[in-house]
N, C-alpha and C positions, 0 to 999 in steps of 0.2 A: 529740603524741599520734598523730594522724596515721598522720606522717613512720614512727614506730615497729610499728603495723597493716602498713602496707604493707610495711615490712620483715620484719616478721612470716609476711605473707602473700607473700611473695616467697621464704623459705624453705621452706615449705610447699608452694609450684608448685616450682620446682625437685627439690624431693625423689619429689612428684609425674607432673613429667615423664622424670627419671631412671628410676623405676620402672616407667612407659609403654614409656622407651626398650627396658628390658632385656626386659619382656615377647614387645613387638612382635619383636623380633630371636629370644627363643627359638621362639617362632610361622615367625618368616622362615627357620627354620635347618630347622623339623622341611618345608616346605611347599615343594612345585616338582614338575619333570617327574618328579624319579624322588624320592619320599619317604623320610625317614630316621624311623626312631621316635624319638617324643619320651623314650620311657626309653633311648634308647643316648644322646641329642645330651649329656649329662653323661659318660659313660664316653668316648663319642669324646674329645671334647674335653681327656681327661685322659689321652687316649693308650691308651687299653684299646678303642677300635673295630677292626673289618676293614677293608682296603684299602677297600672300599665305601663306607662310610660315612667316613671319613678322606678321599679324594678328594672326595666331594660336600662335606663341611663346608668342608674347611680350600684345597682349590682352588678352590670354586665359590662357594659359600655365602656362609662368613664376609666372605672381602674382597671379595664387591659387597656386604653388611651395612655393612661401616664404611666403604667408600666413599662410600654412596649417604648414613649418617650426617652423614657431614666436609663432605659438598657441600651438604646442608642447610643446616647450620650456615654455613656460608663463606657463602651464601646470605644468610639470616636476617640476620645482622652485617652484610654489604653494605647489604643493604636499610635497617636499622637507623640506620646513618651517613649514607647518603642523602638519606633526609625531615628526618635533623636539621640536614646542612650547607644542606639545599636549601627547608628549612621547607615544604617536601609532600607529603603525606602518600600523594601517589601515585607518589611516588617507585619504584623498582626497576630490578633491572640489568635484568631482562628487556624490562621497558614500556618505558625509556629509551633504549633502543640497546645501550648498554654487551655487552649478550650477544654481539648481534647484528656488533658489533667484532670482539671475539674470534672468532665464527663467520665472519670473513672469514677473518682471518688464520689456523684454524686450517686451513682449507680452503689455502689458498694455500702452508702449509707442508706439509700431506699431499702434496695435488697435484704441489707441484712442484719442489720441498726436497728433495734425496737425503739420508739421514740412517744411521744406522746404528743396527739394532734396539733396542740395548741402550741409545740415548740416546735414542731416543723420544719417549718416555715421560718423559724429564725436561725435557727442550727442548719441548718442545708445551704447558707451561701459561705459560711464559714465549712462546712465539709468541704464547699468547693473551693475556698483559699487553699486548704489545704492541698487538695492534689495538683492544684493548680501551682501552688509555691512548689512544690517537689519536683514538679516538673520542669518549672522555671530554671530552678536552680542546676538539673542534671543537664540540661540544653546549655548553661551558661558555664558550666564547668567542660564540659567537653569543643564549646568554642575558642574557649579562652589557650591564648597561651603568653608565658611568663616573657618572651622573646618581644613578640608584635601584640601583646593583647588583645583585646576580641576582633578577632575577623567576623567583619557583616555575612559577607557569603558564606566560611561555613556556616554559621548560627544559621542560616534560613535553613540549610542544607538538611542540617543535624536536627532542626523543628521539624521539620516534613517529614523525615524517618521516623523520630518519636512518635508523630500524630498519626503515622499510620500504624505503630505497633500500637498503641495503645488504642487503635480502634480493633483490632485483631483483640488487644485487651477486652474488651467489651464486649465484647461479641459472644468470648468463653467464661464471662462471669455471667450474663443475661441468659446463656444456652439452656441452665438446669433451672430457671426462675419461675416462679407461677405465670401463668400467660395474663395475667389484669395488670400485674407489674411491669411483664415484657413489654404489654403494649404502652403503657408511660415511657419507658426508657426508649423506647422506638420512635415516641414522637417528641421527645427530648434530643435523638439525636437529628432530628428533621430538623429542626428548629421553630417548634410551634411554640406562640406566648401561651405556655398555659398556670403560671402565677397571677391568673386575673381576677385578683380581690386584695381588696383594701390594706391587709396584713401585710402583702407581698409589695407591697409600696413604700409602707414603715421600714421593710430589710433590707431593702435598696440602696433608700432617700439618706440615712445618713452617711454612708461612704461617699455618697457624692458633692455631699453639703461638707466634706470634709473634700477632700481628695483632689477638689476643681480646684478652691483656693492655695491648699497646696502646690501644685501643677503650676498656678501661675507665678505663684511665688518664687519658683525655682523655676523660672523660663529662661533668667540669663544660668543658671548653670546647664540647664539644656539646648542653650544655642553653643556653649563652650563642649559641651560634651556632641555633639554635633559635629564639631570638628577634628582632626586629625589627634592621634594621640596624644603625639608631643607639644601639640599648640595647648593641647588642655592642660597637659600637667607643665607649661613652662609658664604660665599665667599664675599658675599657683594651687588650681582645683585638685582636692584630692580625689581623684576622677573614682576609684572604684568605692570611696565612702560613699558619693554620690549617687554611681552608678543603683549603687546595692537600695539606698531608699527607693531612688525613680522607680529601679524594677518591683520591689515590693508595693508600691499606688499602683502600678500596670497591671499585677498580678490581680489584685484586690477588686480592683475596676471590674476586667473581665471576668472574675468567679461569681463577684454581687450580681453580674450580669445576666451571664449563661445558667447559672441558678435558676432563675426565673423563666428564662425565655428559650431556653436551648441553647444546642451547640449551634450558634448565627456566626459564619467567619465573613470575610470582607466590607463589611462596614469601617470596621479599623484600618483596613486599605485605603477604602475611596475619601472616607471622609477629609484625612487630614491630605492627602493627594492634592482632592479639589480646593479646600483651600489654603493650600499652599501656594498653588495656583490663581487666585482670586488677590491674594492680600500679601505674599511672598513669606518666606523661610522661620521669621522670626517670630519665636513660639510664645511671645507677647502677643500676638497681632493673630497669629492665624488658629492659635488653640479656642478663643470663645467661638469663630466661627467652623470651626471642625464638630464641636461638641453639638452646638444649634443643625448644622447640618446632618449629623449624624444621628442623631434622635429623629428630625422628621424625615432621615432615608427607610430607618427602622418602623417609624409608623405608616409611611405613605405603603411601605410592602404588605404590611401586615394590613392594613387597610384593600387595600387589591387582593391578596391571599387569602382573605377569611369572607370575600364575597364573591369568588368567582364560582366557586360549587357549592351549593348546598348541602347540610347543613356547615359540615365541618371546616368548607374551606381548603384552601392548600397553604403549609407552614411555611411563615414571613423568612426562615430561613432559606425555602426553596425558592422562593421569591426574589430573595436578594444572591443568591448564589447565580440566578439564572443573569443578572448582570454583572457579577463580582466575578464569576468566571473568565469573560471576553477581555475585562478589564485589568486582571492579573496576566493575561497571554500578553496585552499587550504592553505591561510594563515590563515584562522578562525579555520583550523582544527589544524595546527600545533601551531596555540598559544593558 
């Protein structure tokens, strides 16, 4: 009976957050430096605007809209697999290092990686799997032990350390940089969406047209891995085959991600939190609405953050940090 409310009610938020989504984006399409009326944003869009309004939508607008969406999302599903391979709840790429990976290596492939314009753009989310898996991997070898397997508290522990050295990292690779480049990596590290054109959509979209369906797929071996050691491996799960895939889509998520949009931490916190909360524990049920929540927390900031000063804005990461903050104090206190 239950089991069948919360399904209930899990239809209901999605439908609801879908509706949010579409809202907040026609709000984000009409609002910026140079404003479009909201009775043209449907005519535009069906191809009946002037050069004017067609440039601001469809160059400017829309694809930071479904960028700043998809990285949400990628987000949210990272976070989501995280607390459940790792059983804590404070879990996330951003608090655990993971970002802060990627944000070497992305720096280290700007900086110093000759590349050719037109590959960019698709080579720089895979530069950041990569540091991002390295880093993954050194955080999960040093939490682990052969005795009790992974302890959740250290891993968060042993993340926070890495992600602070590895901003010390950054810091001494960015020092001897040209200054046009420093100031990209500087507001990389803020969390500004600045992948806002159409390519950077393409580099995204398929990890997550892949990655989601996977995720759900394996949602009963994420509620098994969710549980206690010995409960997962007396069921029969070979818990670190498992473990080793889940952390590889979490990696993948967060580098497709922060790629794009900066180093953005707490989304991957709040998202799956709230609806955990909303729709309860089982990651059939609360992953579509973590992912729909978690895209429009990422666009609602970035929508408040890039019109509160002119021209530039302030970065949807500082925007969401300024509430991801209070809200990490307050789950350290209550656990």
């Amino acid at each position: 009976m239950m089991q069948k409310a919360n399904v209930r009610k899990q239809r209901i938020l999605v439908i609801s957050f879908l509706t949010l989504i579409v809202a907040t984006i026609v709000v984000s399409l009409g609002l910026g430096y140079s404003t479009v009326s909201y009775d043209r944003i449907l005519p535009t869009l069906l191809g009946a605007g002037n050069f004017k309004e067609e440039f601001i939508l469809f160059s400017i607008r829309l694809p930071r809209i479904i960028v700043t969406l998809l990285a949400g999302m990628a987000l949210a599903l990272s976070g989501s697999i995280l607390q459940s391979i790792t059983r804590n709840d404070l879990a996330d790429p951003g608090i655990i290092g993971i970002n802060s990976g990627a944000g070497v290596a992305v720096a280290i492939f700007f900086l110093f990686i000759p590349i050719e314009a037109g590959k960019f753009v698709y080579l720089l989310p895979v530069a950041a799997f990569v540091g991002a898996l390295l880093t993954a991997c050194l955080i999960y070898l040093f939490s682990f032990k052969r005795s009790e397997g992974l302890n959740p508290i250290r891993l968060v522990l042993i993340g926070v350390g890495f992600s602070t050295t590895l901003s010390g990292v950054m810091i001494v690779i960015i020092s001897s940089a040209e200054r046009s480049k420093v100031d990209f990596i500087a507001k990389w590290i803020a969390g500004n969406v600045w992948g806002a054109d159409w390519p950077f959509i393409w580099a995204i979209l398929p990890w997550l047209a892949f990655l989601i369906p996977f995720s759900l797929y394996k949602a009963n071996q994420l509620n098994l891995l969710g549980l206690s050691e010995p409960v997962s491996i007396g069921v029969g799960l070979p818990v670190e085959r498992e473990r080793i895939k889940l952390l590889l889509a979490a990696v993948a998520l967060a580098a497709s991600a922060v790629s794009v949009t900066g180093a953005i931490a707490f989304v991957g916190l709040m998202a799956p939190h709230i609806a955990k909360a909303l729709v309860g524990p089982r990651n059939q049920l609360f992953i579509p609405v973590a992912v729909l929540l978690g895209g429009w927390m990422l666009l609602i900031a970035d929508t408040i953050g890039r019109n509160l000063l002119d021209p530039d804005g302030i970065p949807a990461g500082i925007v969401v940090s300024i509430i991801g903050v209070p809200y990490f104090a307050y789950l350290i206190l209550k656990k």
